[in-house]
C-alpha positions as CSV (number, residue, x, y, z in Angstrom):
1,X,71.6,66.1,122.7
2,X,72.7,66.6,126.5
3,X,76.3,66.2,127.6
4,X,79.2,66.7,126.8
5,X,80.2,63.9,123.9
6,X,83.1,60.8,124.1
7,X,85.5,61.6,121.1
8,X,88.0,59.2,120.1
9,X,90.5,59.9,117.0
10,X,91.7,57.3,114.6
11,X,94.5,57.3,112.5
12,X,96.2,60.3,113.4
13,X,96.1,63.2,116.1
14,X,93.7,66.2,116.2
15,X,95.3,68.3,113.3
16,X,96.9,65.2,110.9
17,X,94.9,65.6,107.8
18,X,93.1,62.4,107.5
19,X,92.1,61.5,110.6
20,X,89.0,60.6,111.6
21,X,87.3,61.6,114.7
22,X,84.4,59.8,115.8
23,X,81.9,61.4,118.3
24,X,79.6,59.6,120.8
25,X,76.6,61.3,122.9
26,X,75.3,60.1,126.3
27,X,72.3,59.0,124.4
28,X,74.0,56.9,122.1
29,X,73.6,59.5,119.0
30,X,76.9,59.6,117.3
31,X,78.8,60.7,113.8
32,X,82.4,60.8,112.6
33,X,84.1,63.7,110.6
34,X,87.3,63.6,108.8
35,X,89.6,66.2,109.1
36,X,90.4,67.6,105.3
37,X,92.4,70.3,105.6
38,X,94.4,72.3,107.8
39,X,96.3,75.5,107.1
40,X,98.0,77.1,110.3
41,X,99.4,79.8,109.0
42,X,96.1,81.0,107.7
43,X,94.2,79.6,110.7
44,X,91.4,77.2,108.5
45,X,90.4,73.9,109.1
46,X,87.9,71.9,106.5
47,X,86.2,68.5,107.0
48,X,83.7,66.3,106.1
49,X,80.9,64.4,107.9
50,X,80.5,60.6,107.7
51,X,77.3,59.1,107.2
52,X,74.0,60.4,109.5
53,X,74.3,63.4,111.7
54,X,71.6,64.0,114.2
55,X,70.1,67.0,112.6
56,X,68.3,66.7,109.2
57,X,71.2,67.6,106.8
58,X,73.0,65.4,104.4
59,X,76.7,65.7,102.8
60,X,78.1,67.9,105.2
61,X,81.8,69.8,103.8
62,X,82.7,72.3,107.0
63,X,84.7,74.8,106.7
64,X,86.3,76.9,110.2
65,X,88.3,80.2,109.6
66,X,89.8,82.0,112.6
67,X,90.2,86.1,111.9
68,X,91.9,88.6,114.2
69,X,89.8,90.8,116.8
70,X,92.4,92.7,118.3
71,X,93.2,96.2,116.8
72,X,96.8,95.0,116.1
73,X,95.5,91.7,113.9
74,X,96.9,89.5,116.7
């Protein structure tokens, strides 16, 4: 996949839980995720992916956790 993708959000912005953000490549190849969870104060964000993706994996839960790399935890 070459390009950089067309995403478009519905029903929502980027970090209301629920919203579903569907995302197009040049070539046509496309999937939609929907945003599960999202805890700020301990910097995580969990979705899931809807339907095909286009690599060969199948009922996709993701998971992103930030951590500190400064000495000072910031």
């Amino acid at each position: 996949i070459v390009g950089a993708p067309m995403i478009t959000l519905e029903g929502g912005t980027g970090s209301t839980v629920g919203v579903k953000r569907s995302t197009v490549f040049r070539d046509g190849t496309r999937f939609d995720e929907v945003l599960t969870a999202l805890d700020d104060r301990h910097h995580v964000i969990e979705y899931d992916v809807l339907g095909r993706l286009p690599i060969p994996a199948h009922d996709v839960h993701g998971r992103i956790s930030l951590s500190p790399i400064t000495a000072d935890g910031r």
